[in-house]
C-alpha positions in Angstrom: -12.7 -6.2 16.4 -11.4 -7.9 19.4 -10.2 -11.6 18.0 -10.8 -13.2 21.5 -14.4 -12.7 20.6 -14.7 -16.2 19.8 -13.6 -16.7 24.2 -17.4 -14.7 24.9 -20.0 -17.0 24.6 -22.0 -14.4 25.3 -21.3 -11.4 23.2 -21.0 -14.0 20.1 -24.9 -15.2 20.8 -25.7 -11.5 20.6 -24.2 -10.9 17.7 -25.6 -14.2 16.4 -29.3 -13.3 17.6 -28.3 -9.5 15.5 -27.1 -11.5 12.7 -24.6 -8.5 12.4 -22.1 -8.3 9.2 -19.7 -6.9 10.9 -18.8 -10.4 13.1 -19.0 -12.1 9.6 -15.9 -14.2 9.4 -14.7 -13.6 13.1 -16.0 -16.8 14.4 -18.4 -20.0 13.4 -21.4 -21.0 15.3 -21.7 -25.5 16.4 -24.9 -26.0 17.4 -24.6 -29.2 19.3 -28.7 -30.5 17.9 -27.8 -30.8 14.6 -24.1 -31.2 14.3 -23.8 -28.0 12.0 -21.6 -25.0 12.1 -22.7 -21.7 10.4 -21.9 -18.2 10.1 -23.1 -15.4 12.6 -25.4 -14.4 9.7 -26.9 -17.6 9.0 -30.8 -16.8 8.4 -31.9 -20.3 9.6 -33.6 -20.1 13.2 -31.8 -19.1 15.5 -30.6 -22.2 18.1 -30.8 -21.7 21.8 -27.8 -20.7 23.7 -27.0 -23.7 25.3 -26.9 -25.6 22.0 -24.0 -23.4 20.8 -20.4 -23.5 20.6 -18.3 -20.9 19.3 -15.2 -21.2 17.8 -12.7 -18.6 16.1 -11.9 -20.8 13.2 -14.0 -23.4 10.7 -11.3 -25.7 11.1 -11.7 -25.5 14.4 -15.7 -26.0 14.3 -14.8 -29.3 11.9 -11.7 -30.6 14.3 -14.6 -30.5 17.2 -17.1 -32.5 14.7 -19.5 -30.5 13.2 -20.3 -30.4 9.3 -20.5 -26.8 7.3 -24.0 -25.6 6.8 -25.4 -25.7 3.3 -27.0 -22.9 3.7 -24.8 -19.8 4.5 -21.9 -21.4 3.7 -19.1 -20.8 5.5 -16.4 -20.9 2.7 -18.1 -17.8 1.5 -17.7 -16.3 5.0 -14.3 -13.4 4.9 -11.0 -14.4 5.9 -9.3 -12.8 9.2 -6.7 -10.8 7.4 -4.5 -8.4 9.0 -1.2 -7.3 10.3 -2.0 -5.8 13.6 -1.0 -8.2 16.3 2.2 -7.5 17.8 3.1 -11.1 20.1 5.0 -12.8 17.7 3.8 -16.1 18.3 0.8 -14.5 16.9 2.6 -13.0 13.8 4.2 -16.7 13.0 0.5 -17.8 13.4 -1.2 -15.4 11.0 1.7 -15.8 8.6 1.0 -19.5 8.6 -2.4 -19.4 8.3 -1.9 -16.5 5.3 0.3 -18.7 3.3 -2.1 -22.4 3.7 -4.6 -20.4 2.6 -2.7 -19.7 -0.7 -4.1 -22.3 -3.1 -0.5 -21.9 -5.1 1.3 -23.9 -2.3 -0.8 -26.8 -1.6 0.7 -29.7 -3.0 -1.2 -32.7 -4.4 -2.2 -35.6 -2.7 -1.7 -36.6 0.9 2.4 -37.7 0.4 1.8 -33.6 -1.0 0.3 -32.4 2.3 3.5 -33.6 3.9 5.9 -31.7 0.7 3.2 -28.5 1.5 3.7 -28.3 5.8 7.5 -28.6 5.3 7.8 -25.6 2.6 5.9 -23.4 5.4 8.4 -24.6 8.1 11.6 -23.5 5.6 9.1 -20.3 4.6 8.7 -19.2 8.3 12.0 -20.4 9.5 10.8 -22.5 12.1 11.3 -26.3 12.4 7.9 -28.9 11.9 7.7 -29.4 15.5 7.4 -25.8 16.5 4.9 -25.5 13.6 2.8 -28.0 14.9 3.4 -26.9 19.0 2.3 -23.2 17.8 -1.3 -24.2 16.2 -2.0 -26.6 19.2 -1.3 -24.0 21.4 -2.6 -21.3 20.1 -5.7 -22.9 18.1 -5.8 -26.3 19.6 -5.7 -28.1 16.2 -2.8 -29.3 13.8 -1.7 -27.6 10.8 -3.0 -30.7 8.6 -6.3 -30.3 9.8 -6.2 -26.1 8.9 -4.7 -27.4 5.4 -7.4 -30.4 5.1 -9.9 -27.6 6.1 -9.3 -24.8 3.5 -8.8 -28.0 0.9 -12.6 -29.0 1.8 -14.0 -25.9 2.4 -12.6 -24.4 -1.2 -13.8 -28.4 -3.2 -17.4 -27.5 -1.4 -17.2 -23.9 -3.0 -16.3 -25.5 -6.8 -19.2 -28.3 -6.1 -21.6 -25.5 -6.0 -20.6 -23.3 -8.3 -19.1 -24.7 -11.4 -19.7 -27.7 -13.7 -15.9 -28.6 -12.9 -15.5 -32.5 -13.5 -15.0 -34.5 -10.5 -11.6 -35.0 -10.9 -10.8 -31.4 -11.6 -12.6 -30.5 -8.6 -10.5 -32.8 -6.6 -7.1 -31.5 -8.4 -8.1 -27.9 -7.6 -8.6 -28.4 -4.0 -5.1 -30.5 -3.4 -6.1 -34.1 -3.8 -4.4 -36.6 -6.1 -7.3 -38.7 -6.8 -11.1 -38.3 -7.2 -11.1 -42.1 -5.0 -9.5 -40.2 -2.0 -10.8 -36.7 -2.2 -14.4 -38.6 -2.2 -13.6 -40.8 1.2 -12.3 -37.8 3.0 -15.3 -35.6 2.1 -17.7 -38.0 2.9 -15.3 -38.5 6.3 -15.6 -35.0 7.3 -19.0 -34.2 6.2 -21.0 -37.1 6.1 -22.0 -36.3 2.3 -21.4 -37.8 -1.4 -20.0 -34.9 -3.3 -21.7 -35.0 -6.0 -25.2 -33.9 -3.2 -23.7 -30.4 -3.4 -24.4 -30.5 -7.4 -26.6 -27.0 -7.8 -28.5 -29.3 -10.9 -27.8 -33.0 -11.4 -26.4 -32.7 -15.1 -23.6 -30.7 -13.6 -21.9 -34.0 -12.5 -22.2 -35.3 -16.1 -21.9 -32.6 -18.3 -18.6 -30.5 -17.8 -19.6 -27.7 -20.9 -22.0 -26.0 -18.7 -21.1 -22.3 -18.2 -19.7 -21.7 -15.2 -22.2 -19.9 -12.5 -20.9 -16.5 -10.9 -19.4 -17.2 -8.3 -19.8 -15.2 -5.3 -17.7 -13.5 -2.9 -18.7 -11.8 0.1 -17.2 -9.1 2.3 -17.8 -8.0 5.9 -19.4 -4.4 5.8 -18.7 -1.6 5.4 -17.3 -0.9 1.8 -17.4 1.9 -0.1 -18.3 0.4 -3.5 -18.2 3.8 -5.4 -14.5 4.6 -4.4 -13.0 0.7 -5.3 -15.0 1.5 -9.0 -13.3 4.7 -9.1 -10.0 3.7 -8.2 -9.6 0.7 -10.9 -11.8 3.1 -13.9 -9.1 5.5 -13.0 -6.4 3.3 -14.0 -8.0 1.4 -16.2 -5.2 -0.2 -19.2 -6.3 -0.1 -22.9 -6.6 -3.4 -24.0 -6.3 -5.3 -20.9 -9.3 -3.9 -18.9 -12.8 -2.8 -19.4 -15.2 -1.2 -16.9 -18.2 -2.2 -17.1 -21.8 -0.2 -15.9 -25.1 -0.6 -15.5 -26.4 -1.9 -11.8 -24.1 -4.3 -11.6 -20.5 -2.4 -12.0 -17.8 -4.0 -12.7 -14.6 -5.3 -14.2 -13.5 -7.1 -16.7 -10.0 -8.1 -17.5 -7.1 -10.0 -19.2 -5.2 -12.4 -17.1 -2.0 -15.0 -17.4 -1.9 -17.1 -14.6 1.3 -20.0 -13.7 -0.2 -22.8 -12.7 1.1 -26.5 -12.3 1.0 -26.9 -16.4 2.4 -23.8 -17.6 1.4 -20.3 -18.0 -2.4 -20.0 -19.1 -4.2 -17.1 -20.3 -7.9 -16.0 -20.3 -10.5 -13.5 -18.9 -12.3 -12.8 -15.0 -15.4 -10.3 -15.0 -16.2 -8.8 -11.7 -19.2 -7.4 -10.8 -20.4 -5.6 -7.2 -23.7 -6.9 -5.6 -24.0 -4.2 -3.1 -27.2 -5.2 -1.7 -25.2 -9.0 -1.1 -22.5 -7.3 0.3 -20.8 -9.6 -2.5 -19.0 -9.5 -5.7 -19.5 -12.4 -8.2 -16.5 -13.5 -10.2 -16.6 -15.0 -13.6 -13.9 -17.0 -15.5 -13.4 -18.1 -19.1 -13.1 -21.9 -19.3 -9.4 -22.1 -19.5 -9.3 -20.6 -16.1 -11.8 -23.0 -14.0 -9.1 -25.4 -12.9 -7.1 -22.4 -11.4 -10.4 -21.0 -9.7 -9.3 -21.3 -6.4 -6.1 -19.1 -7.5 -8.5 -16.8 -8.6 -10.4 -16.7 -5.8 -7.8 -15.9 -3.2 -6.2 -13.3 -6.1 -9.6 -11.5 -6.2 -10.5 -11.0 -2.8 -6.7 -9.5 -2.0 -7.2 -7.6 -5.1 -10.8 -6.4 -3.7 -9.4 -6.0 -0.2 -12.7 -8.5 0.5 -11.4 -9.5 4.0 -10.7 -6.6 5.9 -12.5 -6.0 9.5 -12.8 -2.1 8.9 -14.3 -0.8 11.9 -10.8 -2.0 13.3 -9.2 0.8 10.8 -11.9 3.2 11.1 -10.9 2.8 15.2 -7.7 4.4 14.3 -8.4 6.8 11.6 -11.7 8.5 12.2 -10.5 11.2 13.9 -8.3 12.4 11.2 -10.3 10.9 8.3 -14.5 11.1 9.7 -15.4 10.7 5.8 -13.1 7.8 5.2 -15.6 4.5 6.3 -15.7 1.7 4.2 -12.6 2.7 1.7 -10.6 -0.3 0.9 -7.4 -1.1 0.3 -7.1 -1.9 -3.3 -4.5 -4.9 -3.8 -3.7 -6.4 -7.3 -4.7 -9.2 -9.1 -0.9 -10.1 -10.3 1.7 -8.6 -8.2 4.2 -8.5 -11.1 2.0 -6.1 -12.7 1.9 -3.7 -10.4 5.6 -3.5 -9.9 5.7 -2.5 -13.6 3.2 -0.4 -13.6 4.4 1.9 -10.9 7.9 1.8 -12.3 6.1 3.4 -15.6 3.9 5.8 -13.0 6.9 7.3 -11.9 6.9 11.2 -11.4 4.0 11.4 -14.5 0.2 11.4 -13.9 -1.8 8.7 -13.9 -2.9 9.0 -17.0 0.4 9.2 -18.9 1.5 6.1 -16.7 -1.5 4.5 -17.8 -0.5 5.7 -21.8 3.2 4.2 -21.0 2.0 0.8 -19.6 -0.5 0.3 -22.5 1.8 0.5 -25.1 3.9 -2.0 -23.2 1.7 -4.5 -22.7 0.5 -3.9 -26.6 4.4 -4.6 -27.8 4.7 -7.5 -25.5 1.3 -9.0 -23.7 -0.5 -12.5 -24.4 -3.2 -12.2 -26.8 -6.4 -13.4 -25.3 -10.0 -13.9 -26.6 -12.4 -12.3 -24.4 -16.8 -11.1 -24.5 -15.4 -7.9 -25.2 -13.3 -6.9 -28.4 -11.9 -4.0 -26.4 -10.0 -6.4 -23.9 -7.6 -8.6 -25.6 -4.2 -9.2 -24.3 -2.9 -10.1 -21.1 -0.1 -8.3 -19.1 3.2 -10.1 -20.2 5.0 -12.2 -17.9 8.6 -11.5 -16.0 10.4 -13.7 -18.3 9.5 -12.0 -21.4 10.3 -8.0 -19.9 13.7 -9.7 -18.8 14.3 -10.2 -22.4 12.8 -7.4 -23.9 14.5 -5.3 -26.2 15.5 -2.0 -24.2 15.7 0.0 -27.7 12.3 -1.1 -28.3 11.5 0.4 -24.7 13.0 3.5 -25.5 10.4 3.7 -28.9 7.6 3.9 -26.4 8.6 6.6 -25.2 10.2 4.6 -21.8 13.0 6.4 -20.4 16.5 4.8 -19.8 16.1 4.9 -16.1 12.9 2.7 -16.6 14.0 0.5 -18.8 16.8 -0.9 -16.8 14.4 -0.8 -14.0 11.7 -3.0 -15.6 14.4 -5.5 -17.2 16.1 -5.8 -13.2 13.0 -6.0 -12.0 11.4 -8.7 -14.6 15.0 -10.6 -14.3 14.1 -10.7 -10.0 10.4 -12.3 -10.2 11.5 -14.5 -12.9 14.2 -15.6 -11.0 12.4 -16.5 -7.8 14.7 -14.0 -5.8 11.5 -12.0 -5.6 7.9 -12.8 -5.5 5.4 -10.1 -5.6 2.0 -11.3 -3.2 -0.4 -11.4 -0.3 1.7 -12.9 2.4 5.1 -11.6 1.5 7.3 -10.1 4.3 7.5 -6.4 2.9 10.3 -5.3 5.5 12.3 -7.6 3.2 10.5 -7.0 -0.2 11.1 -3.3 0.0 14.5 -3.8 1.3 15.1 -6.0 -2.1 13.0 -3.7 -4.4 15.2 -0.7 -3.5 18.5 -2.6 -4.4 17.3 -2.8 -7.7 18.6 0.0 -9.9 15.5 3.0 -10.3 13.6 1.8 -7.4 13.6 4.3 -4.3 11.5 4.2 -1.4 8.4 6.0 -2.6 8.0 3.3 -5.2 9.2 0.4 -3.0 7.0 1.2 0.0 3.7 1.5 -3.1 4.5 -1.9 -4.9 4.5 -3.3 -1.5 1.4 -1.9 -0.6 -0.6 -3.1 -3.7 1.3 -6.2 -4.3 1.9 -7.5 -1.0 -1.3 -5.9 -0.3 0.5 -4.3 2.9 -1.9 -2.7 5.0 1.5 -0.6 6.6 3.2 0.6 4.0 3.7 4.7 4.2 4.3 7.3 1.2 5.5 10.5 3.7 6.6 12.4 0.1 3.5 11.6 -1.6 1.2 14.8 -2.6 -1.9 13.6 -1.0 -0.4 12.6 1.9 1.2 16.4 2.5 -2.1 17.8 1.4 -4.0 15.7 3.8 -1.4 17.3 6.7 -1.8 20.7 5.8 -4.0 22.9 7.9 -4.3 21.0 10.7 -4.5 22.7 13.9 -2.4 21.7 16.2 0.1 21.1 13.1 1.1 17.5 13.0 4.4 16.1 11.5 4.5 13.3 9.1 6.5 11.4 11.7 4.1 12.0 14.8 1.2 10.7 11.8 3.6 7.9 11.2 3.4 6.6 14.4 -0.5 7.2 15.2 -1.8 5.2 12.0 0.2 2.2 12.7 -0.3 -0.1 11.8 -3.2 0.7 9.4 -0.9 3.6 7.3 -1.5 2.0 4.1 -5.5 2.8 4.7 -4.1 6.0 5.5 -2.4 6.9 2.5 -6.2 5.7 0.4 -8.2 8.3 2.3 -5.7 10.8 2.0 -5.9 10.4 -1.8 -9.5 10.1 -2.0 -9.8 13.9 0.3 -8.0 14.9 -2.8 -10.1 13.8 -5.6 -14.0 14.3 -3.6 -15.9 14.6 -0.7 -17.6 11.2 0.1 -20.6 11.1 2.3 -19.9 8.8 4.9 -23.2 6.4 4.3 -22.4 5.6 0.7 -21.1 2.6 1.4 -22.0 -1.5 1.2 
């Protein structure tokens, strides 16, 4: 997908007039006669040509002065996510972007914004000044109004969707009071809040179950592969597929937040018809919902432009459309868990991490019996007993890499998610003790959700090479699925489990 689309007036009307998918997220619509912005899949009519103005970003619809439509929704629309651009004012750009859109570093209230623009200056290295010189540039708006943009955008999102308070509402999204979060969403949008209420007694009565709430990917995706990839590796006590036409998920979480650590329960289930997945949360969890939201769709790989991979891949993988890149929910996790995967199958890694999380997890109370404990935290594997490892059936080697590895994230000195630079991660993974680069170069791939990570010694991988005519080394390969090799490495292990047909896909 060429991201300069949003500089073609007039190949975005066509793809507004096709109300194609595949532009879903890649730019927003103005039309200038109502003041609105919209997605390119918007089913309202569609407005003349001349009324339109296209921009790459909703910030940058809003910063020009038009108001979100209530109709398509444009929080809902998926994120520009990827790794691919080379200029690196473009790099410090989509790293910027990547971690505002983080609802773990937005601090609260406006003195907060300021605390929040100053941790990504010491995060990226840069000073304020560059920061700000680099989104006018390059987007022609200020990094506030980005933040102040994603802050709305995810508010509007709870309005709809949950009985959330007022005030938790306005907590969620980054604003220190419900007075100010009120005058700057009637500011930008021209509305009371409280209009975005799906039924009046939402306002008033915060014990209403939450309503699923949906999120929506750009197509293709290959629903059946994503299913089978989490039932495979599906953990005994802490996740439970679930069937039927709606397929899904559900699952024991422990989130840190603000307060503490807090436990509870997300179900998932795919809409493929939608193109969408809805997301439920026990009650605990609504104030962290936009945490949840941004952890899901990484987890999902809900964001990806595919037809971009499928560019560079096809002609070694024709089967391999609409597989995703499956992330993780907590990054932590799956560091553990391919510690305890290490040269076993997946089934006695799965057996391994079980029992761990049974010795040492957070019980939770969930709608199934089956699921009831959450995956422990880093401080309580730094502390864990390594005899009591060893009674598991953990070897030696993976207990002392689970305990340096625990000791790292609950330190700080490593932090396992989207947005992470994994030159660095895997360069501090593999100075822990019982991490080598196989394992480094997979944690960073599910954890940091790094669409170029590359496993040259795995299996699948040296399957997927064999037999080729011309024979093709792993190196030349290296070099020809940058910088999608991650996406790679997924095809490759789905040629080894079944032959997909290439149309079974959402």
């Amino acid at each position: 997908m060429d991201t300069d689309l949003h500089q073609n007036p007039a190949a975005c009307y066509d793809a507004l007039c096709a109300r194609d998918a595949r532009f879903d997220g890649h730019f927003f619509v103005g039309v200038t006669s109502t003041g609105i912005y919209c997605r390119p899949v918007c089913r309202v009519r569609t407005p003349k040509a001349d009324n339109c103005r296209f921009f790459r970003l909703a910030a940058q619809a809003e910063h020009a002065g038009f108001r979100p439509c209530l109709r398509c929704r444009p929080e809902l629309a998926p994120a520009q996510r990827h790794w691919s651009s080379v200029d690196a004012g473009d790099c410090l750009l989509l790293s910027a972007m990547q971690w505002l859109d983080h609802p773990g570093h937005w601090s609260i209230g406006d003195t907060g914004i300021g605390s929040t623009l100053q941790s990504l200056s010491a995060h990226l290295g840069i000073t304020d000044r560059h920061l700000r010189r680099l989104f006018g540039a390059r987007l022609g708006i200020s990094p506030l109004q980005y933040l102040q943009t994603r802050r709305l955008l995810t508010a509007k999102q709870l309005l709809t969707d949950t009985a959330l308070p007022m005030s938790q509402v306005a907590l969620a999204s980054g604003f220190g009071s419900v007075r100010r979060f009120n005058e700057v969403f009637r500011c930008a949008y021209g509305l009371q809040p409280t209009t975005l209420r799906r039924h009046p007694e939402q306002a008033a009565d915060s014990s209403m179950a939450l309503h699923p709430v949906l999120l929506q990917w750009r197509a293709p995706m290959h629903v059946a592969s994503m299913l089978t990839f989490l039932a495979d590796r599906q953990l005994a006590g802490n996740e439970a597929m679930i069937h039927g036409p709606r397929p899904g998920m559900l699952k024991a979480v422990r989130l840190e937040t603000r307060a503490g650590s807090v436990s509870g329960w997300i179900r998932i289930r795919f809409v493929p018809e939608r193109q969408s997945v809805t997301l439920e949360v026990s009650p605990l969890l609504w104030p962290e919902l936009p945490q949840i939201i941004w952890r899901t769709r990484h987890w999902l790989d809900l964001d990806v432009d595919i037809t971009q991979i499928d560019s560079v891949l096809d002609e070694d993988f024709p089967c391999g459309s609409g597989l995703r890149l499956p992330g993780s929910f907590d990054g932590f996790e799956a560091g553990v868990r391919a510690i305890l995967g290490q040269q076993v199958t997946l089934a006695a890694g799965n057996t391994l991490t079980a029992r761990l999380v049974a010795q040492w997890g957070t019980p939770v109370e969930t709608p199934a019996s089956s699921v009831s404990i959450a995956f422990p935290d880093p401080e309580t594997l730094a502390h864990a007993d390594p005899s009591r490892m060893g009674s598991l059936g953990i070897t030696k080697q993976r207990q002392t890499a689970i305990i340096a590895l625990s000791r790292a994230c609950a330190d700080g000195k490593l932090r396992l998610e989207p947005g992470g630079d994994p030159d660095t991660t895997v360069t501090q993974l593999m100075a822990l003790p019982g991490i080598g680069p196989w394992t480094a170069q997979y944690i960073a791939m599910r954890a940091l959700h790094w669409s170029d990570a590359w496993l040259p010694g795995d299996a699948a991988v040296r399957n997927a090479l064999c037999g080729r005519q011309p024979p093709l080394s792993p190196d030349h390969l290296a070099q020809r699925w940058r910088p999608w090799r991650s996406y790679a490495v997924v095809r490759a292990w789905a040629m080894g489990t079944s032959t997909r047909n290439r149309h079974d896909t959402a």
